[in-house]
C-alpha positions in Angstrom: -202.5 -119.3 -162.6 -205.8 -121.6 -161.3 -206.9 -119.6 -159.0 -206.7 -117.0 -162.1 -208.5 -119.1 -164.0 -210.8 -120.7 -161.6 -212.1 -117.1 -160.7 -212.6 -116.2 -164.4 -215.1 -119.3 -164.7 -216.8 -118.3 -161.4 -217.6 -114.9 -162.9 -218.6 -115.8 -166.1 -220.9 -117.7 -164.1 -222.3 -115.4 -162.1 -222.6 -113.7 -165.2 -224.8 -115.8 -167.0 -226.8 -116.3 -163.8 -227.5 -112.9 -163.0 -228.0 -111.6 -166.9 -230.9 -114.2 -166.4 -232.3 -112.6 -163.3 -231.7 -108.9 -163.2 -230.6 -106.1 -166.0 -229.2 -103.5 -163.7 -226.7 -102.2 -166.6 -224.5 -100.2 -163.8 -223.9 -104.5 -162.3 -223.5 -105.5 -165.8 -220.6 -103.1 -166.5 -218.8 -104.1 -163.4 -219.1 -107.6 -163.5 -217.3 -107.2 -167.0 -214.5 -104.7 -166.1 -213.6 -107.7 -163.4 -214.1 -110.4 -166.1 -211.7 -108.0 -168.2 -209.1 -107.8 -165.4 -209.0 -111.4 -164.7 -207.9 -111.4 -168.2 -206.0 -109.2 -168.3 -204.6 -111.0 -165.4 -204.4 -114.0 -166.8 -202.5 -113.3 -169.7 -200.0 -111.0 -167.7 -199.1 -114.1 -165.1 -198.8 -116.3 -168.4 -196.2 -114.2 -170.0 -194.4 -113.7 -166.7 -194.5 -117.8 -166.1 -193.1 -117.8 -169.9 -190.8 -115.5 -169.4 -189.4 -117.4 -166.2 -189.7 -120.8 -167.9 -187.5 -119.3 -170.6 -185.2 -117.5 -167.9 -184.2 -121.0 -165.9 -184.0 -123.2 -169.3 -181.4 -121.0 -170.7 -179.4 -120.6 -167.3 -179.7 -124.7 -167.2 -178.5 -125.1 -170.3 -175.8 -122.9 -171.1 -176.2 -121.5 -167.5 -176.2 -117.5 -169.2 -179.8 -116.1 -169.9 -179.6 -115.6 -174.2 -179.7 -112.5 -175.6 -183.4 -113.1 -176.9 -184.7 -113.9 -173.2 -182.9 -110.6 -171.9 -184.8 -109.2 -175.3 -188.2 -110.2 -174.3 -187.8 -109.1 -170.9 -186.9 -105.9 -171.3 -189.5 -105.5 -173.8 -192.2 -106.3 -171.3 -190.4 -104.1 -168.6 -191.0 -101.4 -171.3 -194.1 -102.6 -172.3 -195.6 -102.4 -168.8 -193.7 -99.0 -167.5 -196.1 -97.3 -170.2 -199.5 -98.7 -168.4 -198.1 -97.8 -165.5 -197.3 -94.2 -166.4 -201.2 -94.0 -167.7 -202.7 -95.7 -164.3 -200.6 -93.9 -161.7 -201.5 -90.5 -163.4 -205.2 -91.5 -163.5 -205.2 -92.4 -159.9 -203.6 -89.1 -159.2 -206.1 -87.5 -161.0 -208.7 -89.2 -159.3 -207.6 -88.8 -155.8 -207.5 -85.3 -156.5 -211.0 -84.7 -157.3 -212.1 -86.4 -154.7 -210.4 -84.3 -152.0 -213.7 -83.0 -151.5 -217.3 -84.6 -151.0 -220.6 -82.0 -151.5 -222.9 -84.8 -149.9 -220.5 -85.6 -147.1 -218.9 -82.1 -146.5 -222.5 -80.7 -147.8 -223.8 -82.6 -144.5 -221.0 -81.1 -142.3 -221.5 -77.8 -143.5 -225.5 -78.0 -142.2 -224.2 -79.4 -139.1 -222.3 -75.4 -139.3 -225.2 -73.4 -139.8 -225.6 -70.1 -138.0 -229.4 -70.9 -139.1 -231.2 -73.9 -138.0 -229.6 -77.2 -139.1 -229.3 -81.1 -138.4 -229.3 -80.4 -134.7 -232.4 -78.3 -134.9 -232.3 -75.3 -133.4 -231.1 -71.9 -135.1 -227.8 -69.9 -133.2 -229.5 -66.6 -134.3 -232.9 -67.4 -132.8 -230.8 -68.7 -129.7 -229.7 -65.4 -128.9 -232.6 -63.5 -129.1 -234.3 -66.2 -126.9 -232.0 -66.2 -124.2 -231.6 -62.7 -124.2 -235.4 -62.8 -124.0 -235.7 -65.0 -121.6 -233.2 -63.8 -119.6 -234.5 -60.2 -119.4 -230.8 -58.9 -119.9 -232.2 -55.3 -119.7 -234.4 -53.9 -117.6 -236.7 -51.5 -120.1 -238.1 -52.7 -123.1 -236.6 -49.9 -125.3 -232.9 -51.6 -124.4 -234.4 -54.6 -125.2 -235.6 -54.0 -128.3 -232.5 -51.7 -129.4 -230.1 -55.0 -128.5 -232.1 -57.2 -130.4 -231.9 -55.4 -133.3 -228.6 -54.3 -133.2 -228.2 -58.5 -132.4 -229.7 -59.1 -135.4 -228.2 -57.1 -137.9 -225.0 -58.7 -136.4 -226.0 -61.4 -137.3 -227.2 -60.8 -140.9 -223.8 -58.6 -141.2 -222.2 -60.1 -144.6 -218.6 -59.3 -143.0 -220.2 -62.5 -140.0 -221.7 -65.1 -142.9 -218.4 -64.2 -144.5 -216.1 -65.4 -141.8 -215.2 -69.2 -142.9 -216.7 -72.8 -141.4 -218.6 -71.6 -138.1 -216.3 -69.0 -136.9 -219.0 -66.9 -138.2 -221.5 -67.8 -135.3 -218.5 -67.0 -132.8 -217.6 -64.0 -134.1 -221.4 -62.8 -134.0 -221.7 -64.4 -130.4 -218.5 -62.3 -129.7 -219.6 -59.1 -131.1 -223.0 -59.5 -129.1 -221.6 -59.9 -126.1 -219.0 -57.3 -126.5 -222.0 -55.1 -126.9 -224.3 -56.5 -124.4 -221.4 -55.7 -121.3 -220.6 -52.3 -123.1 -224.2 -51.3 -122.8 -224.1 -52.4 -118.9 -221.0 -50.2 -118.3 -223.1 -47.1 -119.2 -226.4 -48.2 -117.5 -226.3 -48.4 -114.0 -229.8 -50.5 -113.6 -227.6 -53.4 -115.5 -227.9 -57.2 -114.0 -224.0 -58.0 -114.6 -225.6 -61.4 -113.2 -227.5 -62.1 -116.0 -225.2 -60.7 -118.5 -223.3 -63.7 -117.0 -226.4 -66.0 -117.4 -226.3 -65.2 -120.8 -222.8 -65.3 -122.0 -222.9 -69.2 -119.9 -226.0 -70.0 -122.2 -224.3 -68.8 -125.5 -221.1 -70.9 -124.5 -222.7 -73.9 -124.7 -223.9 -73.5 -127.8 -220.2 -71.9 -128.8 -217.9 -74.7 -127.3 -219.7 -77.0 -129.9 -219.3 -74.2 -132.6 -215.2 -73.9 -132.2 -215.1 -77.7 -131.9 -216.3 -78.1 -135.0 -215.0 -75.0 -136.2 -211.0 -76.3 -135.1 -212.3 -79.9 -137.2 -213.1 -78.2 -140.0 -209.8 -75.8 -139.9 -207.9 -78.8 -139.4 -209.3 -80.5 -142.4 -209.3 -77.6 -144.8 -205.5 -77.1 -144.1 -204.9 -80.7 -144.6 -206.4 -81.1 -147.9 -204.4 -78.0 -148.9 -201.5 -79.7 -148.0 -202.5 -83.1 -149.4 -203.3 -81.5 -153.0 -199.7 -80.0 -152.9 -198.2 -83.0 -152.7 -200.1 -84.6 -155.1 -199.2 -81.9 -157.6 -195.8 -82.2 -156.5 -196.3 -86.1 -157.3 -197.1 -85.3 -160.9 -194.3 -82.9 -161.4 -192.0 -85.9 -160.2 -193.7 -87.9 -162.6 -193.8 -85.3 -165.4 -189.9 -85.2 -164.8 -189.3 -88.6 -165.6 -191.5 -88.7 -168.6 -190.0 -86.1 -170.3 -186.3 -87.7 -169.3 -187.7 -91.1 -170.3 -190.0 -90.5 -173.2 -187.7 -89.2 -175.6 -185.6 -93.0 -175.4 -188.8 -94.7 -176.7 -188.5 -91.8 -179.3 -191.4 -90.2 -177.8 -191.3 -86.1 -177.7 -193.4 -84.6 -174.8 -194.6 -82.1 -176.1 -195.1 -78.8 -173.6 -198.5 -77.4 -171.9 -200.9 -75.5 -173.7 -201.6 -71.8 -172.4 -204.2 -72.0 -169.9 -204.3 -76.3 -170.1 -204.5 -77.9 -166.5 -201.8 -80.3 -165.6 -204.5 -83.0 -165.5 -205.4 -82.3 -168.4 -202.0 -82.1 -169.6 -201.0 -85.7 -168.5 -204.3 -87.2 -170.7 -203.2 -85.9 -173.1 -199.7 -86.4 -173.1 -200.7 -90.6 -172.5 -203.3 -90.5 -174.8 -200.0 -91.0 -177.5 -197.2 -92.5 -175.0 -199.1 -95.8 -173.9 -198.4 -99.3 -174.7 -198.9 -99.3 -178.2 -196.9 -96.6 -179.2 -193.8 -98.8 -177.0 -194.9 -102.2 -178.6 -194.8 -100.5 -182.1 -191.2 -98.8 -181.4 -189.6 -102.0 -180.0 -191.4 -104.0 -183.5 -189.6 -101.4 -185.7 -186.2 -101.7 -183.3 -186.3 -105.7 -183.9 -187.0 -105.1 -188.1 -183.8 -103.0 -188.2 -181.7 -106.3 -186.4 -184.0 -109.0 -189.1 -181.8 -110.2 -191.4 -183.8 -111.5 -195.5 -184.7 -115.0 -193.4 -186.5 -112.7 -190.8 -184.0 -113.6 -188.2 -183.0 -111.1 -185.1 -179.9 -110.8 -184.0 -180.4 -110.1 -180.1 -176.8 -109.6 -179.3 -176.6 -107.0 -181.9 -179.8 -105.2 -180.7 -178.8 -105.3 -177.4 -174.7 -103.6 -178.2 -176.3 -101.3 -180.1 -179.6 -100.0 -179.1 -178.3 -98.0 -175.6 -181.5 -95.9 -175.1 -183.6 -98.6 -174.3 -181.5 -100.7 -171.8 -181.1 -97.1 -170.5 -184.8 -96.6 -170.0 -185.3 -100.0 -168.8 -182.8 -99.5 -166.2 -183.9 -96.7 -165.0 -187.8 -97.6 -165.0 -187.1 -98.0 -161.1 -188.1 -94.8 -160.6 -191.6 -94.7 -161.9 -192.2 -97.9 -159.5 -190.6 -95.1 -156.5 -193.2 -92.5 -157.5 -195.7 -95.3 -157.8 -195.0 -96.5 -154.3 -195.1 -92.9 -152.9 -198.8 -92.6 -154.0 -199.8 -95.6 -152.6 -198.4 -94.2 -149.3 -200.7 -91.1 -150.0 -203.9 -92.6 -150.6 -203.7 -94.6 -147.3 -202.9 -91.4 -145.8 -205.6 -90.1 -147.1 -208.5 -92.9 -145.6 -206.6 -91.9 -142.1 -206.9 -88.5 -142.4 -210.2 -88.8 -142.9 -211.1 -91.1 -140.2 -209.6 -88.3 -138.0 -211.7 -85.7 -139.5 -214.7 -87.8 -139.3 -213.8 -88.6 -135.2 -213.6 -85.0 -134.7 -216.6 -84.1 -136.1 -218.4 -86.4 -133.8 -216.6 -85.4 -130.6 -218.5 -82.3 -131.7 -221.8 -83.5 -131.8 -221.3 -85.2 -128.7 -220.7 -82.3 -127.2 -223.4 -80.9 -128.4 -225.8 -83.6 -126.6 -223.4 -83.5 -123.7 -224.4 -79.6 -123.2 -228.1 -80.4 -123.6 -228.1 -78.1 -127.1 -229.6 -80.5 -129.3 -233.7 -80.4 -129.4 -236.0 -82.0 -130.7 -237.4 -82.2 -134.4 -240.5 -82.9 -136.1 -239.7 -85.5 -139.2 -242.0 -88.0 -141.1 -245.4 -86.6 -139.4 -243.7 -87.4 -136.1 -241.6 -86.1 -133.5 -238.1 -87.1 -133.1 -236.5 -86.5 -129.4 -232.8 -84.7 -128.8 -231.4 -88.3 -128.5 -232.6 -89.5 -131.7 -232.1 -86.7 -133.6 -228.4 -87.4 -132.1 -228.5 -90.6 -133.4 -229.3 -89.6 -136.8 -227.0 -87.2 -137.4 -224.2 -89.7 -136.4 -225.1 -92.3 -138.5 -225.7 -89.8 -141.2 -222.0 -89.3 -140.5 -221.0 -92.6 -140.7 -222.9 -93.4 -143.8 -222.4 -90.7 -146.3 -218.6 -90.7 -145.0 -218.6 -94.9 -146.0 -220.2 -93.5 -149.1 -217.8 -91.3 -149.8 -215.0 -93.9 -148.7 -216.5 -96.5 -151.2 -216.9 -94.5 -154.1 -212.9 -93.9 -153.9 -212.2 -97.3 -153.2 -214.3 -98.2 -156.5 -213.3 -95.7 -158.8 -209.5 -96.3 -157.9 -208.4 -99.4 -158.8 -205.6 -99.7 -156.2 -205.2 -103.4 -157.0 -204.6 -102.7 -160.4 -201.3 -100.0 -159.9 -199.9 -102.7 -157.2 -200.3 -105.3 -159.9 -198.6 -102.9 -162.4 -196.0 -102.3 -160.2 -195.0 -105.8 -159.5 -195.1 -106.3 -163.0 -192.6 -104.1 -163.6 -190.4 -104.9 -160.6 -190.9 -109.0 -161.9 -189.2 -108.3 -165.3 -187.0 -106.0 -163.3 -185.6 -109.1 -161.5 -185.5 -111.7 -164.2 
């Protein structure tokens, strides 16, 4: 409870000494939501020391726990099991939107780009180049028809609507499907440099499907991840309408055409803690007898539905603990995705593919257009990263959940 406490002063302090020195409202607001949770912190470990204080003097001195204590505890269980229904739905919520990132995925995309992206060079002009380059047929009139046929392969809408950069290896495909079906009816045709040019394209196509199996990979994953998050709200939607209804609490059923999200703030907009402190007041008036006197042994023979949902608020803290299990998950699954894109990119340097760029009236070479793009990686992926870790409050559902499990054990 100090080091509660303690803390509480040293923000207040900082408080007062930053209010002083800067007005950044976006600081201001945080530094109060942690000034709120010590608080709220505070006041939770001070009910739970009271609650234990009062535990241990009634087992020393009639060595039972009185009807009252068992009371108070259960109202707290009760109490507590309603913010956590409202913060593990909100963190569900929250985890789902952010499933995807447009700056981070945005960047990745780029790094995709049939046209010319981070790495700076375009796939399309690539071809034409090589093929240029490369003379891959002898008359000019060849030439010209392959580059055109190359390049409305490339503009096809059935390519740029092939998913990720499968697209640049299906039109890399399709060229070169042409390109040696042209040489089987011309007998002037170099198979030599049709093989000089289908080894140029596959440098430029190994870094394509590497990214392209990343992407797939990541894609299928947070399919799979959003599943089981909706699952994780069914499970809890289950136990609130099994639950509810013993605080006297009627879930109502979806609206046509509402979203599940949607559904649950609504839904805990009503059932939150002050709809169970109100119900447990009124249960404790019904037990007051004209000196305003509660009979606790009387509330607790009689009133069955709430022991019942106290003694079944175990499984909220199970689906609880499952999402914590999902949201670490989800950091590691994306620390894979992230080490998988840059296996690509170093493959792209390791093939020589990457040129250079012109940037800030100067120009950048291969390597430090490398460079760049990895720490671009790295920094809007730690973006991405923090702005989870902020906007979750993943202290606050563990802190929820031992609250619950505390009164649980009392």
């Amino acid at each position: 409870m100090k080091s509660v406490l303690f803390s509480l002063l040293i923000i207040c302090s900082a408080w007062e000494s930053f209010a002083q020195s800067d007005t950044d409202s976006s600081k201001i607001v945080l530094i109060n939501k942690e000034m709120e949770s010590l608080r709220n912190d505070n006041e939770a470990l001070l009910n739970s020391l009271d609650l234990t204080n009062r535990t241990l003097n009634d087992l020393i001195t009639d060595k039972k726990v009185s009807d009252e204590t068992k009371w108070e505890t259960i109202k707290s269980n009760i109490n507590h099991s309603t913010q956590l229904y409202k913060v593990l739905s909100d963190d569900i919520i929250d985890l789902k939107s952010r499933l995807t990132d447009e700056d981070y995925q945005g960047f990745i995309k780029s790094l995709s780009s049939i046209q010319e992206g981070p790495l700076g060079f375009s796939f399309q002009d690539i071809i034409i180049e090589s093929a240029n380059k490369i003379v891959l047929f002898p008359t000019k009139t060849q030439m010209d028809r392959f580059i055109d046929i190359s390049k409305s392969i490339i503009s096809s809408p059935i390519i740029a609507s092939i998913p990720f950069v499968s697209n640049a290896v299906s039109a890399s495909s399709s060229i070169l499907n042409i390109a040696y079906s042209s040489s089987l009816t011309d007998k002037k045709s170099d198979l030599g440099k049709l093989k000089t040019f289908e080894g140029e394209l596959n440098r430029y196509i190994s870094y394509y499907t590497t990214l392209d199996k990343a992407n797939v990979l990541n894609q299928t994953s947070n399919s799979d991840r959003r599943v089981l998050l909706e699952n994780l709200q069914l499970d809890l939607l289950a136990k609130l309408k099994k639950d509810a209804p013993k605080l006297n609490f009627t879930v109502s059923d979806r609206y046509d055409g509402e979203t599940i999200d949607s559904y649950f703030n609504r839904i805990l907009g009503s059932f939150n803690r002050d709809w169970s402190e109100k119900y447990l007041r009124d249960l404790e008036r019904k037990f007051q007898n004209n000196r305003g006197e509660t009979n606790y042994s009387a509330l607790l023979q009689k009133e069955f539905d709430v022991k019942y949902y106290n003694n079944n608020v175990n499984g909220l803290v199970e689906i609880s603990k499952k999402y914590l299990l999902y949201y670490d998950n989800f950091f590691e699954i994306a620390n894979n995705y992230q080490f998988r894109i840059i296996e690509a990119v170093d493959l792209a340097k390791a093939n020589g593919i990457i040129k250079s760029k012109k940037a800030n009236g100067g120009d950048l070479s291969p390597n430090q257009v490398y460079e760049g793009i990895v720490k671009s990686l790295h920094d809007k992926k730690n973006a991405r990263d923090n702005g989870i870790i902020n906007s979750i409050n993943i202290g606050e559902l563990k802190q929820q959940i031992e609250r619950v499990m505390d009164y649980k054990i009392i």
